[in-house]
C-alpha positions in Angstrom: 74.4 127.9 62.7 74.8 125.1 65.1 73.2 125.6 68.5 75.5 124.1 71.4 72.6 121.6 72.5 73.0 120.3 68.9 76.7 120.1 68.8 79.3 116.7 69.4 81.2 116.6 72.6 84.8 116.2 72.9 86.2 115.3 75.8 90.1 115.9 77.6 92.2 112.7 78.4 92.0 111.3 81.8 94.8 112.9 84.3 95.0 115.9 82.0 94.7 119.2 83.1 91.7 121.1 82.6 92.3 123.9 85.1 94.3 126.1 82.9 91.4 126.0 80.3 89.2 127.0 82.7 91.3 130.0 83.9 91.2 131.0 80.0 93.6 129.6 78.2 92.6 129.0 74.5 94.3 125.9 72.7 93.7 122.3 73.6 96.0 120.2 71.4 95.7 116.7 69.9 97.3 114.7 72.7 95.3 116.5 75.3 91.7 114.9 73.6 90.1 111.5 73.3 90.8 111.3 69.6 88.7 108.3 68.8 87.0 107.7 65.2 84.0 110.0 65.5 86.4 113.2 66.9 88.3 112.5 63.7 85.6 112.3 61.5 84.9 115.7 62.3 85.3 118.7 59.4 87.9 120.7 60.2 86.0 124.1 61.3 83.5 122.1 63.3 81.8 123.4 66.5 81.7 121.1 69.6 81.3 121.2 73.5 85.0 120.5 75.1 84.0 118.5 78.4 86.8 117.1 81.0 87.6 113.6 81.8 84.6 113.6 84.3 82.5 114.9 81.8 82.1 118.3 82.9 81.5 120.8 80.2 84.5 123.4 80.0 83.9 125.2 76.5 82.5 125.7 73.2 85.2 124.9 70.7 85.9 125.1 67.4 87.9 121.5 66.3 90.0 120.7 63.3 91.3 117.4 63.8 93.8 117.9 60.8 95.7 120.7 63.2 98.3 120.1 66.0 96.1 122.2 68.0 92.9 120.4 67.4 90.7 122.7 69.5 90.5 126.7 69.9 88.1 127.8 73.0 85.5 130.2 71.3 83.6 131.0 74.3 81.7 129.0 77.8 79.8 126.2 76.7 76.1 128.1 76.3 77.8 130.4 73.9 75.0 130.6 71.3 75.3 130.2 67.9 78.4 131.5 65.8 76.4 134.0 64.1 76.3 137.7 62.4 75.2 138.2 66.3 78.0 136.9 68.1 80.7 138.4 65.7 79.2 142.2 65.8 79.5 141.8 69.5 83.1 141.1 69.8 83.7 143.6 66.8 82.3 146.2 69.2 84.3 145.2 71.8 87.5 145.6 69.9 86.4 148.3 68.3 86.3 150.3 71.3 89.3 150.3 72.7 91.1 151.0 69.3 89.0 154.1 68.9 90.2 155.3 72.2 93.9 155.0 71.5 94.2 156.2 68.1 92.7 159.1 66.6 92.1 157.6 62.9 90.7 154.3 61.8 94.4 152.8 61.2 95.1 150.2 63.2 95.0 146.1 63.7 91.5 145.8 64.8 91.3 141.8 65.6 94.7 140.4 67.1 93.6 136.7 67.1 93.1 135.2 70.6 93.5 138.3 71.8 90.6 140.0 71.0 88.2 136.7 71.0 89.0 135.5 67.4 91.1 132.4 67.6 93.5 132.6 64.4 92.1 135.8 62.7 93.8 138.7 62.6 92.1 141.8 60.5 94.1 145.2 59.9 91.8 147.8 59.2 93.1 151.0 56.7 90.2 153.7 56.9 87.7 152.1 54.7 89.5 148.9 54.0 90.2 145.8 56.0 92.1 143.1 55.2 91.7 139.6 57.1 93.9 137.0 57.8 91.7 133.9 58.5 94.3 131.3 59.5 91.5 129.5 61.0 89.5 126.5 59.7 86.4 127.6 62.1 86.8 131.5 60.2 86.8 130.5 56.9 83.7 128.4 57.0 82.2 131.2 58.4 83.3 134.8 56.5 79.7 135.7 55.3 78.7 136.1 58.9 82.0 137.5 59.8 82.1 140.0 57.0 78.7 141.1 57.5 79.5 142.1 61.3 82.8 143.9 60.6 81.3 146.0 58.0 77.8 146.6 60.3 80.0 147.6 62.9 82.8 149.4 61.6 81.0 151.0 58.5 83.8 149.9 56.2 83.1 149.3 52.7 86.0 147.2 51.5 87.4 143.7 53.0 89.8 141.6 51.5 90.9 138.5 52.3 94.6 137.8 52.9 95.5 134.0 52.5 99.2 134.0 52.4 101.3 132.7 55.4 102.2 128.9 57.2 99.6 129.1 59.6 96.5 128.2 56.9 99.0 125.1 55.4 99.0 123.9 59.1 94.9 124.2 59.4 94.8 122.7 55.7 93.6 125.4 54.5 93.9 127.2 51.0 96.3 130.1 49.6 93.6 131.8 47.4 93.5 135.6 48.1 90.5 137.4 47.4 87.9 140.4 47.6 85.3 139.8 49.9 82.9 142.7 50.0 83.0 146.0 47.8 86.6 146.5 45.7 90.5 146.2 46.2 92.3 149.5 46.5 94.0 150.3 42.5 97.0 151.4 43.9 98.9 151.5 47.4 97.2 153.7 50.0 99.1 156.2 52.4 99.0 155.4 55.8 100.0 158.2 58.3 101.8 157.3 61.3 104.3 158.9 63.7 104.3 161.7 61.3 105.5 160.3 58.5 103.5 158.5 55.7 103.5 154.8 54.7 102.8 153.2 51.5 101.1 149.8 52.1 99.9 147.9 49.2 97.2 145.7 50.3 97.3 143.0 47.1 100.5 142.6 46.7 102.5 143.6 49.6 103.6 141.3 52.8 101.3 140.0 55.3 98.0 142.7 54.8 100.5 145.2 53.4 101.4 147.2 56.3 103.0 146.4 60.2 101.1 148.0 62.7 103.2 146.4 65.7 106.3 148.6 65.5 104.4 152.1 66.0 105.2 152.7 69.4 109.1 152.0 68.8 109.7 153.4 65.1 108.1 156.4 68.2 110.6 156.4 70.5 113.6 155.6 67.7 112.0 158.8 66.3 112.9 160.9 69.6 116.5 159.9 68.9 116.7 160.7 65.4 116.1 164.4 65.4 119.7 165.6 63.8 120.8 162.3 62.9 122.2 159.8 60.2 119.8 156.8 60.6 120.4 153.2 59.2 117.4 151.2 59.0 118.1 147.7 57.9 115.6 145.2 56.9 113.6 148.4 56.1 110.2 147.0 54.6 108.3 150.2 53.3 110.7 152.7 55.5 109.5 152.1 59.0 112.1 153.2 61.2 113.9 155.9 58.3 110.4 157.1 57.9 109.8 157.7 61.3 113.0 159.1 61.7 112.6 161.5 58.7 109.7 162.9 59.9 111.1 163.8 63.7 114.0 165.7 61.7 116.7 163.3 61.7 118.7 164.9 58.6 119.1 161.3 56.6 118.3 157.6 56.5 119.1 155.0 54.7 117.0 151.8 54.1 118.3 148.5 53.4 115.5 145.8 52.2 116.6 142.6 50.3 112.4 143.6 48.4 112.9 145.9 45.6 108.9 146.7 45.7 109.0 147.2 49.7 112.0 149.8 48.6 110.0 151.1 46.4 107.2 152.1 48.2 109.8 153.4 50.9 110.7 156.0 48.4 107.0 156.6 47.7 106.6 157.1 50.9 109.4 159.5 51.8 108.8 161.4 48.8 104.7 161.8 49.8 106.3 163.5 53.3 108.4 165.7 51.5 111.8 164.0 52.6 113.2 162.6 49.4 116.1 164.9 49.2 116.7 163.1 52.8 115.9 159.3 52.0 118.1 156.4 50.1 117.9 153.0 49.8 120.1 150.3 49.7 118.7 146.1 48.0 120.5 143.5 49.0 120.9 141.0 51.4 121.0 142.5 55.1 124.3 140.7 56.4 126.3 141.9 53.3 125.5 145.1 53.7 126.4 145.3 57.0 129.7 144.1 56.6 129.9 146.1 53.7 129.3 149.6 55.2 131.5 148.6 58.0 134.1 148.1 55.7 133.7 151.3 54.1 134.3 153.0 57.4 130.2 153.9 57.6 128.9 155.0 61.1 125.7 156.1 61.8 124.0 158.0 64.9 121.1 155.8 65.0 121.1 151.9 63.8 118.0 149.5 64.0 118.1 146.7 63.0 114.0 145.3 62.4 114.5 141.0 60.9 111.8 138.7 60.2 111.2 136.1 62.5 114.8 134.2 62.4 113.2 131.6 65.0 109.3 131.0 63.9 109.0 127.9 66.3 111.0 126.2 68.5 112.9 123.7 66.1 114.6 126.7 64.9 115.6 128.6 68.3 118.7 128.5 68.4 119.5 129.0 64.7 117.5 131.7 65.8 119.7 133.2 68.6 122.3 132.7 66.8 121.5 135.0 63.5 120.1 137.4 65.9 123.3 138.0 67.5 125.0 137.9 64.8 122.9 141.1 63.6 123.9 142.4 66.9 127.9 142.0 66.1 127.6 143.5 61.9 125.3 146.6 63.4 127.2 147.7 67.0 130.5 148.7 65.2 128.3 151.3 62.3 126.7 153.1 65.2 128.8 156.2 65.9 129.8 157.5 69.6 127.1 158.2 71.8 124.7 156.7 69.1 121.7 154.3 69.6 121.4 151.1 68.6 118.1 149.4 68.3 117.6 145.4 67.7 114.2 143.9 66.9 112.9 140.3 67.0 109.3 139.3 66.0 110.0 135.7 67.0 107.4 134.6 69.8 109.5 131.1 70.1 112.9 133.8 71.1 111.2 135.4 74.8 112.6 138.2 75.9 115.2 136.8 78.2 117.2 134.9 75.3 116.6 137.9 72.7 118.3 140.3 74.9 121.0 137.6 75.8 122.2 137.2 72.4 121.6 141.1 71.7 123.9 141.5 74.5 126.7 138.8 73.3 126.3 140.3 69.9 127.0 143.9 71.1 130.2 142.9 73.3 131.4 141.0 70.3 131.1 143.5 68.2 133.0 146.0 70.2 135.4 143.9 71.6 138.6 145.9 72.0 137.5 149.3 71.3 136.8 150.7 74.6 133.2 151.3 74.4 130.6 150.6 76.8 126.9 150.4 76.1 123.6 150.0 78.3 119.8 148.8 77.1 117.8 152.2 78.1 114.5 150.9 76.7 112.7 148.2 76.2 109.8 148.1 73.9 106.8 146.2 72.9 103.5 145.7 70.0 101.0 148.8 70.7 97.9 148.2 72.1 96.0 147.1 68.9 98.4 144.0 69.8 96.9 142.9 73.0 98.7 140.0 74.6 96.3 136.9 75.8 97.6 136.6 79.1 97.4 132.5 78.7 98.9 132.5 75.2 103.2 133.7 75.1 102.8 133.5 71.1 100.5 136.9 70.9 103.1 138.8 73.0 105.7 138.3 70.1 107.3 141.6 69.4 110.5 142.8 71.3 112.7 145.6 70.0 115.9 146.7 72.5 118.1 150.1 72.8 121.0 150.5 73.7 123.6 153.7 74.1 126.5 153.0 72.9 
């Protein structure tokens, strides 16, 4: 591996700012760099020393002239090499604080920046992992990578997960894979919360399963116990699941993915709830209006989207569908019912979210009398640390209101 004494230099524009890289923030984009020939000449995946305009080393980068964000800060600039070494130590690092907040080995063990992997997320299910290297500097390098995780973590299985935007933008390929010992023959249970979770690791979304909501599918949980639950956009069961498990005495999941329904009944049917648990395919908004039509309420609604606003081109289309979730789910949630409302939309902060929540809501119960207040607020768990330099890691925001 390249030592940083033998590595290019790349160096910031004149008049740009390189304090905030060297309080730790981790992306330097394109217009930030002197891009002449030999920076773009460079393979995507490269390894360089980042320097300011005065020539004053900052960092050692990773560059991939081919991406909008041409440089991701790996370490300071004496680093070392990007070997076996280097990963195992910050597989440690993460590891530790994982296995003090959760009692088995089911959790997401590498969030990105976050953890000191720049574009590499890795979900670990007991003796399985599954990576995510949306990365050009990650994929060069899995042997090393792999190696570490499985020296540290003991895990026998990793695959690699190559779906998603964020490897088109790093030019990357879509080509799935087994990277160490064997894919799992059939979905594995996950337990969470109480209630058990089919994720299928090869053919499911993302690496099968969503880690982020377990501290809120937690506290919607609390509020089920006795209660008709309506989990929309449902995935495997998250929410009804949850729900099920904390007594509430039904719940109906509404997915437009007949599979993710599927393993939703799987699920529900491995916890002993079945008798408890229905689904509904179709398209989200149509069923909303649908139920609402049919005179439907429900004591507990949540309502868990995709991202409706992935960047910022699409904000406001963004806002707009999520308050428009808001209005279709406020009227099916009975008196004295909760109502929860979920964006996984980094581009939507918090602020805007809960605006057009809250616009949503009043629209929806305009002219019957009801009031409603947000009592909680809630975020990813802490397998989801936030980089306090990067607003795209803190993504998740779910909202509840009594209505």
């Amino acid at each position: 591996m390249d030592m940083p004494s033998d590595l290019p230099v790349i160096r910031m524009k004149p008049k740009t700012d390189a304090r905030r890289l060297r309080h730790g923030a981790p992306w330097v984009y394109a217009n930030e760099l002197v891009t002449d020939r030999r920076t773009k000449a460079l393979a995507p995946g490269s390894l360089a020393v980042l320097e300011d305009s005065d020539r004053a080393p900052i960092a050692l980068v990773t560059v991939n002239p081919e991406s909008r964000i041409m440089a991701r800060v790996l370490g300071a600039p004496d680093s070392g090499p990007i070997d076996q070494a280097w990963f195992a130590t910050r597989f440690a690092k993460a590891l530790a604080l994982r296995e003090k907040m959760f009692d088995g080995p089911f959790y997401r063990l590498i969030h990105a920046e976050a953890d000191g992997f720049p574009g590499v997320v890795i979900d670990r299910f007991g003796d399985t992992a599954v990576i995510q290297p949306n990365a050009a500097w990650a994929d060069l390098r899995l042997e090393p990578l792999v190696a570490a995780l499985q020296e540290v973590t003991g895990i026998g299985n990793v695959l690699k997960n190559a779906s998603g935007r964020a490897r088109g933008l790093e030019g990357l390929d879509d080509v799935s894979g087994v990277l160490a010992g064997q894919a799992p023959d059939a979905p594995l249970e996950v337990q969470m919360n109480g209630a058990t979770y089919m994720a299928d690791l090869t053919g499911g979304q993302k690496t099968g399963l969503y880690y982020d909501q377990r501290l809120n599918h937690a506290f919607a949980a609390r509020a089920a116990k006795g209660a008709r639950v309506l989990d929309v956009f449902a995935h495997v069961g998250g929410f009804g699941l949850a729900a099920l498990a904390q007594g509430a005495t039904s719940a109906l999941a509404v997915d437009g993915s007949a599979p993710a329904l599927a393993l939703a009944e799987q699920g529900a049917a491995a916890m002993g709830a079945a008798d408890r648990f229905s689904i509904r395919q179709g398209d989200a908004f149509d069923t909303l209006e649908a139920l609402a039509d049919a005179g439907e309420t429900f004591d507990v609604v949540i309502c868990d989207p995709p991202a409706f606003a992935p960047n910022k081109q699409a904000l406001e289309a963004g806002l707009r569908a999520y308050e428009r979730i808001a209005r279709l789910a406020a009227p099916l949630v009975a008196p004295g019912g909760i109502l929860g409302l979920c964006s996984c939309s980094h581009a939507a902060e918090l602020e805007k979210f809960r605006a057009s929540s809250i616009r949503g809501i009043g629209r929806g119960l305009y002219g019957s009398g009801r009031d409603y207040a947000l009592i909680h607020t809630g975020f990813a768990g802490p397998d989801h640390p936030t980089h306090p330099h990067l607003a795209e890691s803190s993504y998740l925001k779910a909202l509840f209101f009594r209505l």
